[in-house]
N, C-alpha and C positions, 0 to 999 in steps of 0.2 A: 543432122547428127550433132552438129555445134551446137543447135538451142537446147536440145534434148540432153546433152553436156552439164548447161549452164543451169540447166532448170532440176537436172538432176541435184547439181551441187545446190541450187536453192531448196528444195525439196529435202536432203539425206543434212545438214544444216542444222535442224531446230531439234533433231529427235532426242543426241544424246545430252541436248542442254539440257530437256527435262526428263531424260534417263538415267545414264550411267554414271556419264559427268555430273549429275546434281545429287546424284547420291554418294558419289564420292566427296563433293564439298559437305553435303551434309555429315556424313562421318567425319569428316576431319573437325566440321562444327563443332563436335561433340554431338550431335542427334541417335538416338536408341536406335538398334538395327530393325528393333519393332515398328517405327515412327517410318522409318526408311521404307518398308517395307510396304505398308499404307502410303505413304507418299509417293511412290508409285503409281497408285492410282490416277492420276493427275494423266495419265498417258490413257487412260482408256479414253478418252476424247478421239482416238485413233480405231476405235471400236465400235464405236456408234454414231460413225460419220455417215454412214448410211442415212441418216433420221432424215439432215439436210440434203444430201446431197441432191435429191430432188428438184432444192430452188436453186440449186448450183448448176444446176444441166440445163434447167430452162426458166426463172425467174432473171428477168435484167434488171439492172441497177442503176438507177434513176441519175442520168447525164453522162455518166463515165461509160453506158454498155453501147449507148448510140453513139460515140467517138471512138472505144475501143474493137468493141465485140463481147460478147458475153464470156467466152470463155480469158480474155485478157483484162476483161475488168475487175471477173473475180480474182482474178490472178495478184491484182497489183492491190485491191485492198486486204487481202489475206499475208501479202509479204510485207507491205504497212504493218499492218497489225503485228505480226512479230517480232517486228522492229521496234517497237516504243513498248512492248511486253519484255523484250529482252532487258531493255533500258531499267526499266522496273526490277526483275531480275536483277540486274547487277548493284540498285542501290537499298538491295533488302539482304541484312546479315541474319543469317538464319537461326545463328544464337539468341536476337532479339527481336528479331520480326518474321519470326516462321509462317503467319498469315499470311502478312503481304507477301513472303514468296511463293508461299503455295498460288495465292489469287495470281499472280503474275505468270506463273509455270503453267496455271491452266487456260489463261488466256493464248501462252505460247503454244500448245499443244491444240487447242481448239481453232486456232489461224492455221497452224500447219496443218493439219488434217484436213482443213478446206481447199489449201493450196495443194492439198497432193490429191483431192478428186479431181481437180482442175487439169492439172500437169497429167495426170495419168488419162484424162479423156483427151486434151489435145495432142498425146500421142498417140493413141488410137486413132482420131479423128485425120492427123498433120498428112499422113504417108498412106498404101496401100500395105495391103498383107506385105507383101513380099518383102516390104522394108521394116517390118517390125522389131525383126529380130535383130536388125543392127540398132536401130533407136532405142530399144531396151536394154541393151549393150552399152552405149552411149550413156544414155540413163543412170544407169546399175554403176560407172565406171564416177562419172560427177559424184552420182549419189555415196558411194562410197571415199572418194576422195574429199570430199566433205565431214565426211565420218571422222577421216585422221584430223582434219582440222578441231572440229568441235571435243575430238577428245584428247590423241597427243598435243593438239595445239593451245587447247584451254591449258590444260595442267605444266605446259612448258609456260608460257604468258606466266601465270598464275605465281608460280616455282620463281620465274626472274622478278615480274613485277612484288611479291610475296615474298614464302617463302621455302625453301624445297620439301623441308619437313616443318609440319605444325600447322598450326592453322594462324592464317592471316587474312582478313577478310579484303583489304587492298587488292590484294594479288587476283583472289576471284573477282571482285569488281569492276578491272583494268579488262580483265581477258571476258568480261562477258560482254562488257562496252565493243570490245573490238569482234565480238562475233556479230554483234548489232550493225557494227559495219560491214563486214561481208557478207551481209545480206543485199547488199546494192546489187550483187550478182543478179540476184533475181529478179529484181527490182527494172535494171538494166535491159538485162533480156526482154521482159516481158513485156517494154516500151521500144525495144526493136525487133521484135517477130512478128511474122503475118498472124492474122485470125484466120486459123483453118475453115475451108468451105463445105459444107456442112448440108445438103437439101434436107431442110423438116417441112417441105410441105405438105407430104401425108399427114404426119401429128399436127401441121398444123390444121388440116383440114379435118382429120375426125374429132382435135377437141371444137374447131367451129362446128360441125355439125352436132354433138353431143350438145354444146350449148343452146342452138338452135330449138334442137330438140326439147330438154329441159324446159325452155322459154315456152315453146307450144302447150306444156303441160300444164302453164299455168306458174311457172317456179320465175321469180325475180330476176330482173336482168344481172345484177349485181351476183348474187347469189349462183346464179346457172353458171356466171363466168368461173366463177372460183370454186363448185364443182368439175367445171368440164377444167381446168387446171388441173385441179388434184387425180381425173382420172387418166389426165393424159402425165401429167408428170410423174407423180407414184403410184399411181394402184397399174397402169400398163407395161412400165418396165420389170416390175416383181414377177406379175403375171405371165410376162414372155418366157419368163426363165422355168416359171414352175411348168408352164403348155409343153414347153419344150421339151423338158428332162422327165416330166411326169413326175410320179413317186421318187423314181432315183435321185431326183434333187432335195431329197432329202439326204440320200445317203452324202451324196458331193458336197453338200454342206456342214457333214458330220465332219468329212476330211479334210476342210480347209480350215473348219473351228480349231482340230486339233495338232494342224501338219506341224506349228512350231511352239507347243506348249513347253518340251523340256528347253527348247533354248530359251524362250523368253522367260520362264521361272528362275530358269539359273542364271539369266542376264543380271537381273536385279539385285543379287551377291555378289555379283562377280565384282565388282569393285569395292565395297564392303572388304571384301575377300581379301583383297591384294591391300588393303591399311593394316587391314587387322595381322596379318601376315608379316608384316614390317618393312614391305618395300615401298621406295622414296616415288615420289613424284615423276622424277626423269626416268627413272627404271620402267614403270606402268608406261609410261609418255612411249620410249622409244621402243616394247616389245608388246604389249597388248594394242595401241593405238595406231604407230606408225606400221611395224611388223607385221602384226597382226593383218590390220584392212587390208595389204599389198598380199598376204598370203587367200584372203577372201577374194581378192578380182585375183587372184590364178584359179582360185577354184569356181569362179563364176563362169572363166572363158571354158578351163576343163569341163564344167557340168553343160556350157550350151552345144559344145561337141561332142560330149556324151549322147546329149538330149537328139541329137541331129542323125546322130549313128545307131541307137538304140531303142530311141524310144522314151515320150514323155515320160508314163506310168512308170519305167522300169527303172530310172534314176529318181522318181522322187520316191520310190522304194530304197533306194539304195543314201539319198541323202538323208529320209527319216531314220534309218540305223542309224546312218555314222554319225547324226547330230545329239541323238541320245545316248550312243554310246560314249562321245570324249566326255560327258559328265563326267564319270567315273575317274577319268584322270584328272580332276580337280580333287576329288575326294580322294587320290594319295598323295598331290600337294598338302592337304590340310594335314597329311601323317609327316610330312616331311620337312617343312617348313620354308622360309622364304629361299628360296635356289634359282637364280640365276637362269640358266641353263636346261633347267626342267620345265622353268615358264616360258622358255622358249620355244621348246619341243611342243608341251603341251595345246600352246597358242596356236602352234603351223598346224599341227594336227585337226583342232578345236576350230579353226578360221576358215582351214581349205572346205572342211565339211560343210560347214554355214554356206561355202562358195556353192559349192556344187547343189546342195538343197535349194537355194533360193533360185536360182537357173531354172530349175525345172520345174518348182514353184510358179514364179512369175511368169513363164511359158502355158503352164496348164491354167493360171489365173485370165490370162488374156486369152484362149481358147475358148472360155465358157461366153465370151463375155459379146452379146449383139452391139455393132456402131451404133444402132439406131439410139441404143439406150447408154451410151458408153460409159456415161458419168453416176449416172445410179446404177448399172449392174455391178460395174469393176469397184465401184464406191463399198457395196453391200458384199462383194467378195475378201477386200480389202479389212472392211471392217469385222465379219466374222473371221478373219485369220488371225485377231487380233482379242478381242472381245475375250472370248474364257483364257487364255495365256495370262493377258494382262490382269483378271480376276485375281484368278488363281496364285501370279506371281506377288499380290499384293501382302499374301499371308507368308512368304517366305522369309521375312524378316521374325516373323513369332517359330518357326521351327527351327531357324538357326539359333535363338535364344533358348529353347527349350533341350534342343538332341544335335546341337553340333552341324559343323559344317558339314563332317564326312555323311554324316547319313542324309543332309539335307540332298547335297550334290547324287546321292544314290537314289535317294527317292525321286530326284528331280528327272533323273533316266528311264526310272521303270515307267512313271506316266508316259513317257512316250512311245514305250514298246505298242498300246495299241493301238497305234496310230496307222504299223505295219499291216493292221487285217483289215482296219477301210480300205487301204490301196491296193491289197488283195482280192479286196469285194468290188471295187470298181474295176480292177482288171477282169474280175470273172464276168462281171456285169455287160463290158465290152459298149461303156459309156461313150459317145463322139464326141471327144475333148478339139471342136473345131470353131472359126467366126460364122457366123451367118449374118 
């Protein structure tokens, strides 16, 4: 539960440098909320980790996989990589080098997505069932605790090194360097944890025998190898999933494309939101970031109690409402103006719900998901929950330019209402949300 702690905070770390945090330095930059909106994009790297994750399950890494293990070598060059992408990050002023930050943001985002198919198959792999649901806990609790940092933490740094209003490019440079350092957490970890034990001698043996085979056909020794590869590492993990659920794995994939579309659309304003509104740095710092996150793990421990008493399907019913419905109370902030007191409410409300959704989310996501395949199924569930949200979220910077915040935030609710009749259709379907 400790690593899964440490690796959570390494993992929940790099997301809002190239989310919410960097859209709020970008608005302060002076960047168009259109520009913002597009720059966003940079985070579907989180979407189409599925492509890789493949050579991330079973390709090793020439000197570092035969001293570490495969799943801790990619570990430690994916937390590298973020590290000297951060770095990069912090000496790119967005005023004048909007390229090199964007090039930097998506190398950070494209290392962290490999490190979270990593982290999330050595939890699967680390423990038995039984202890999952504490190590996703564990997880969930880093992961989130990391959260305050990269965002209360940046814009405090920023605010002292900087300055609390206005834009100073100092101040973000100071605090992205020092998130560059708190990545040794991971760094750390990942050179003192075991390599989980693992038998792939089945896969190893049917991609030797596929090879074999191929080779008797006449097909190249070279060539057969990296066939029988490609069908032992991608085309048989896809496969297990589709055998398995049949057609309905289509429907289950409808429901994970779309379980967090209104939250992730309206992420991507929401700090936009809170400048343009007129509140300072410390205000966002200590009631959206610090506040905030601490109201998310009450609603994550509530949702995995929930989930334990009630039932998976029947609370990610209940967190897809509530996460589309607090939209709505951002769109009567934008009637009301910057208050105090209402961002507060709003927050606990807006936060606990995100808690309790993700709970029962992340529960049903590891459910689908075979050990065998751990890192490309959960990779490929991961990335479709992610994938049209993050599209989608890219053009919400041209509707708040065009029709206002309030209607952005209302539209950005109603996409999620049908979200409610997938999870209605896999309840009626009476889908086996369980490991094999």
């Amino acid at each position: 539960m400790l690593i899964l702690f440490a690796l959570g905070f390494s993992s929940g770390l790099p997301l809002l440098l190239v989310f919410g945090t960097l859209s709020f330095w970008l608005r302060e930059a002076g960047v168009s909320r259109t520009s913002i909106g597009f720059f966003s994009w940079v985070a579907l790297a989180y979407g189409v980790k599925w492509m890789w994750s493949p050579l991330v399950d079973r390709l090793p890494l020439p000197w570092l996989s035969r001293r570490l293990g495969r799943r801790r070598s990619w570990m430690l060059v994916s937390q590298l990589t973020i590290m000297a992408a951060l770095a990069g990050m912090a000496y790119s002023d967005p005023s004048t080098q909007i390229y090199s930050l964007a090039l930097c943001a998506l190398a950070v985002a494209f290392a962290s997505a490999t490190q979270d198919i990593v982290i999330d198959a050595y939890r699967i792999e680390a423990a038995p069932e039984r202890l999952q649901g504490a190590l996703a806990a564990a997880y969930m609790t880093g992961y989130r605790l990391a959260m305050i940092l990269a965002g209360a933490g940046v814009l405090a740094i920023a605010a002292w090194a900087g300055s609390d209003l206005g834009y100073d490019p100092l101040g973000w440079k100071v605090a992205y360097l020092v998130m560059m350092g708190c990545m040794l957490v991971g760094v750390v970890t990942c050179l003192l944890l075991h390599e989980p034990e693992v038998n792939l001698a089945a896969q190893q043996q049917a991609q030797a025998e596929h090879r074999q085979a191929l080779i008797e056909r006449g097909c190249p020794a070279p060539l057969a190898s990296l066939l029988a590869f490609i069908e032992s590492a991608v085309v048989t993990p896809f496969a297990e999933f589709f055998r398995r659920f049949g057609w309905q794995a289509l429907l289950i994939l409808a429901l994970i494309a779309s379980y967090r579309i209104a939250d992730v659309v309206m992420g991507v304003m929401a700090n936009s939101f809170y400048v343009d509104m007129g509140f300072s740095k410390s205000e966002i710092a200590t009631v959206t970031k610090v506040y905030g996150v601490i109201m998310t793990l009450v609603g994550a421990a509530l949702g995995g109690l929930m989930v334990s008493r009630f039932g998976t399907l029947r609370i990610l019913m209940l967190g897809a409402f509530l996460t589309a419905g607090t939209n709505l109370l951002f769109a009567l902030m934008s009637q009301v103006g910057a208050h105090v007191p209402l961002l507060t409410l709003i927050i606990s409300v807006d936060n606990l719900s995100a808690g309790i959704a993700t709970a029962a989310f992340i529960t049903y996501l590891s459910s689908l998901t075979n050990v065998a395949f751990s890192a490309t199924q959960y990779a490929l569930f991961s990335s479709v929950m992610l994938l049209l949200p993050k599209f989608i979220a890219g053009f919400s910077g041209v509707v708040v330019d065009n029709f206002g915040y309030s209607s952005f935030f209302c539209g950005s609710a109603a996409i999620g209402m049908p979200v409610l009749i997938l999870i209605w259709r896999v309840t009626r379907l009476n889908l086996p949300p369980k490991n094999h």
